[in-house]
C-alpha positions as a printed Julia matrix, in Angstrom:
209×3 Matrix{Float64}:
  0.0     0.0      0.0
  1.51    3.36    -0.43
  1.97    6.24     1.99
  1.5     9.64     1.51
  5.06   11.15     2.12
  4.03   14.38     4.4
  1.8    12.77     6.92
  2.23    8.79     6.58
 -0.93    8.42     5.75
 -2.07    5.52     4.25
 -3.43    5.98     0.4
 -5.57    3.76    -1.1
 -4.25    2.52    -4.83
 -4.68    4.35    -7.62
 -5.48    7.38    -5.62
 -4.15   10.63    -6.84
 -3.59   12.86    -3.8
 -3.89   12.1      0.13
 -7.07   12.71     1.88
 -5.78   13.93     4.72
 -3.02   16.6      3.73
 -4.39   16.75     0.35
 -0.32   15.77    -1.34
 -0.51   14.48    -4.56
  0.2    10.96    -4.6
  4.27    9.84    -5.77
  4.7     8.58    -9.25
  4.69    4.51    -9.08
  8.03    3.59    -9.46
  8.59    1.67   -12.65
  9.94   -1.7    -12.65
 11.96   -2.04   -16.23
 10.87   -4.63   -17.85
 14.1    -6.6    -19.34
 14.5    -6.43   -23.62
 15.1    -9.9    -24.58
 18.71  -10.08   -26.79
 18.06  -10.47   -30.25
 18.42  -14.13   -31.39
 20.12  -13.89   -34.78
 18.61  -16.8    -37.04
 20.31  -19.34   -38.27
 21.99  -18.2    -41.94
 20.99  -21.25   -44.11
 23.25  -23.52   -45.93
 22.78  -23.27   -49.34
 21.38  -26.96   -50.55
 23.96  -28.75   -52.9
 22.68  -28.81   -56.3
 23.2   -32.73   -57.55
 25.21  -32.68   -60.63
 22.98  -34.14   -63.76
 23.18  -37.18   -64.59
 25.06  -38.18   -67.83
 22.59  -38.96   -70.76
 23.02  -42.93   -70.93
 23.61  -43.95   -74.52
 21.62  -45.58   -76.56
 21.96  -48.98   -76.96
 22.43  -50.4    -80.4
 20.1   -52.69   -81.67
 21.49  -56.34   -82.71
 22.06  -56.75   -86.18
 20.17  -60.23   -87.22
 21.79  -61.88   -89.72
 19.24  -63.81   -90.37
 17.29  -61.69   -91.66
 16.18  -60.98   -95.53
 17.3   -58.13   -97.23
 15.33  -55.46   -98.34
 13.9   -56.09  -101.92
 15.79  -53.27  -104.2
 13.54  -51.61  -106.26
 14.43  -51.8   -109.56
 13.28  -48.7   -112.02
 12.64  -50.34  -115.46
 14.27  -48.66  -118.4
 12.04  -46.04  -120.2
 10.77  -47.8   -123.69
  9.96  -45.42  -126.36
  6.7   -45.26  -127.62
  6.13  -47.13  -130.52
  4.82  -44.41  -132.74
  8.1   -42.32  -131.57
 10.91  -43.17  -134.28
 14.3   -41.18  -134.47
 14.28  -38.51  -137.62
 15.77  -39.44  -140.65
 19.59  -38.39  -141.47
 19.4   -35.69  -144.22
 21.88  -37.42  -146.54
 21.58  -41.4   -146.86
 25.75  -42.3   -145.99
 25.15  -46.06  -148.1
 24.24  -43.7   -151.01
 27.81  -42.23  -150.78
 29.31  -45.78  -150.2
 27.27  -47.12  -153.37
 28.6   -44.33  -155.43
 31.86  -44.56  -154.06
 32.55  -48.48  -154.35
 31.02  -47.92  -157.93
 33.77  -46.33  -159.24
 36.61  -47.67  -157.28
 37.05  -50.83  -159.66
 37.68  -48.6   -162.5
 40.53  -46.77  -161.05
 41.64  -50.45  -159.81
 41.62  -51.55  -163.23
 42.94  -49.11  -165.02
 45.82  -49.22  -162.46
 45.69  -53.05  -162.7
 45.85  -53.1   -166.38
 48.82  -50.87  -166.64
 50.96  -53.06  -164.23
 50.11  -55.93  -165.38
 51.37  -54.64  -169.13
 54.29  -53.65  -167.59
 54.59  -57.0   -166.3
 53.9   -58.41  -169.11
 56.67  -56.75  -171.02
 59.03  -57.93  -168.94
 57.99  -61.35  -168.74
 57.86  -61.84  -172.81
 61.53  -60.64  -171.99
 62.81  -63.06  -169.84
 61.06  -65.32  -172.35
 62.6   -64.1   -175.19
 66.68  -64.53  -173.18
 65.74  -68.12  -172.58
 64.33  -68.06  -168.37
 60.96  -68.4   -168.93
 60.58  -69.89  -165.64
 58.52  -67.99  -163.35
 58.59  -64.93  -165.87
 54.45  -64.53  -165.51
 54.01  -64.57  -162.12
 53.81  -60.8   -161.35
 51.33  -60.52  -164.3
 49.12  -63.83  -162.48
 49.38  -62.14  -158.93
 48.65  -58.83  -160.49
 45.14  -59.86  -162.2
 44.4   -61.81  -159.42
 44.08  -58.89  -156.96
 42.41  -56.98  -159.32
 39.84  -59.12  -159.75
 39.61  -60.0   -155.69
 39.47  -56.0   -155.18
 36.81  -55.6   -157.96
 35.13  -58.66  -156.53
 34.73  -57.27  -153.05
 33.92  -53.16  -154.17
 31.05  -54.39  -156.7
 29.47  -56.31  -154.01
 29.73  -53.24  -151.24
 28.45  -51.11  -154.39
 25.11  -53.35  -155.01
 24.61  -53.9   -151.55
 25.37  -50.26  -150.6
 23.19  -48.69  -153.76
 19.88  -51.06  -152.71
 20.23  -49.79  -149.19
 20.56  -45.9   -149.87
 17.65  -46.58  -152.75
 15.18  -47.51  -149.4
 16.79  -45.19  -146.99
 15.88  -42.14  -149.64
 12.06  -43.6   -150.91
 10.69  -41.38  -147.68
 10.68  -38.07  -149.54
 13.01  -36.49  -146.8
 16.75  -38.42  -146.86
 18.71  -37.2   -149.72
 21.04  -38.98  -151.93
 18.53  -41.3   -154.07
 20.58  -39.91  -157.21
 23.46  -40.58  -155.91
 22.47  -44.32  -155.08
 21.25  -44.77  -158.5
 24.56  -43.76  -159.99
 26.68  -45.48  -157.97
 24.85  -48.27  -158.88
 24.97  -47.87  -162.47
 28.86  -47.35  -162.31
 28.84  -50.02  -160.69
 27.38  -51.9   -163.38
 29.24  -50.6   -166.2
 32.25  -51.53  -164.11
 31.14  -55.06  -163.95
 30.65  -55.16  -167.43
 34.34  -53.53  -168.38
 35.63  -56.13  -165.82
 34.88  -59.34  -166.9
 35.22  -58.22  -170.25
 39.25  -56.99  -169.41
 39.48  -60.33  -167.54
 38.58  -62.46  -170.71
 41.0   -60.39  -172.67
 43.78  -60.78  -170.09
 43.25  -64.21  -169.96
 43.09  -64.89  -173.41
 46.64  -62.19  -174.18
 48.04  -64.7   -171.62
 47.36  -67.77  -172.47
 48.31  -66.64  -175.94
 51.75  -65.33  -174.37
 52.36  -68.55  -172.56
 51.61  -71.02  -175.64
């Protein structure tokens, strides 16, 4: 209980003065209250990141050997249409030939026929100084490749002119004149062959007996 501090008097709490000298009553002491310390918290680890994982590879798949290969597709060859048909040349090449192997037998004759004279002169000779032996063979070999040479260029010419005459009957491939005269050189060359071979024959058989 507190006293009043002039007269003693006893003052009933929470009153403001004494009611007997009238004092106000003391200030109530104040008991400090004690300020708790700060606790500092706890500063947190920081939590370990795990390091990733490495990506596992992937596992390659057995190879069976047992197993069929693939079928290979095979792309078939493009086939023309059959109403498609490659232009014609514009100059028929077994004209030229015909025309060509037409008159090659008369230059081979005419060269033929002036070594075998030749030849021939020689050989009467050697006939004529007493060694007729082997005097005419130049003049036999001679004839004989004219006439093999003739033989084979005449038959390129007929074949070669009948050819170029059906490569040219379209209108459009050129050379059908050409065709027909190497084929009629040809002819006249046939004819001027067989009749120098009968002549050769006969001058040598006359030579000879």
């Amino acid at each position: 209980m507190l006293e009043c501090t002039v007269c003693a008097a006893p003052m009933r709490a929470g009153a403001r003065f004494c009611t007997r000298c009238g004092t106000p009553a003391p200030a109530p002491e104040l008991t400090p209250v004690p300020i708790p310390a700060p606790v500092s918290a706890p500063v947190p680890l920081p939590t370990p990141v795990p390091a990733p994982a490495p990506a596992a590879e992937p596992t390659p798949e057995p190879v069976s050997t047992d197993a069929e290969p693939e079928p290979i597709e095979v792309v078939p060859a493009r086939i023309p249409a059959p109403n498609r048909t490659a232009a014609p040349p514009a100059r028929s090449d077994s004209a030229t030939w015909a025309f060509v192997a037409g008159l090659a037998p008369l230059v081979i004759s005419i060269a033929g026929n002036l070594v075998a004279t030749q030849l021939g002169a020689a050989a009467l000779e050697r006939v004529a100084a007493g060694e007729p032996q082997g005097a005419w063979a130049g003049v036999l070999v001679t004839l004989a490749l004219v006439f093999v040479l003739n033989a084979g260029l005449l038959t390129v010419c007929a074949i070669a002119g009948v050819r170029g005459v059906r490569e040219t009957a379209n209108g459009i491939t050129r050379g059908r004149g050409l065709a027909i005269a190497g084929l009629a050189v040809g002819a006249v060359n046939l004819i001027l062959w067989v009749a120098g071979l009968v002549v050769s024959v006969n001058g040598l058989d006359a030579a000879l007996s």
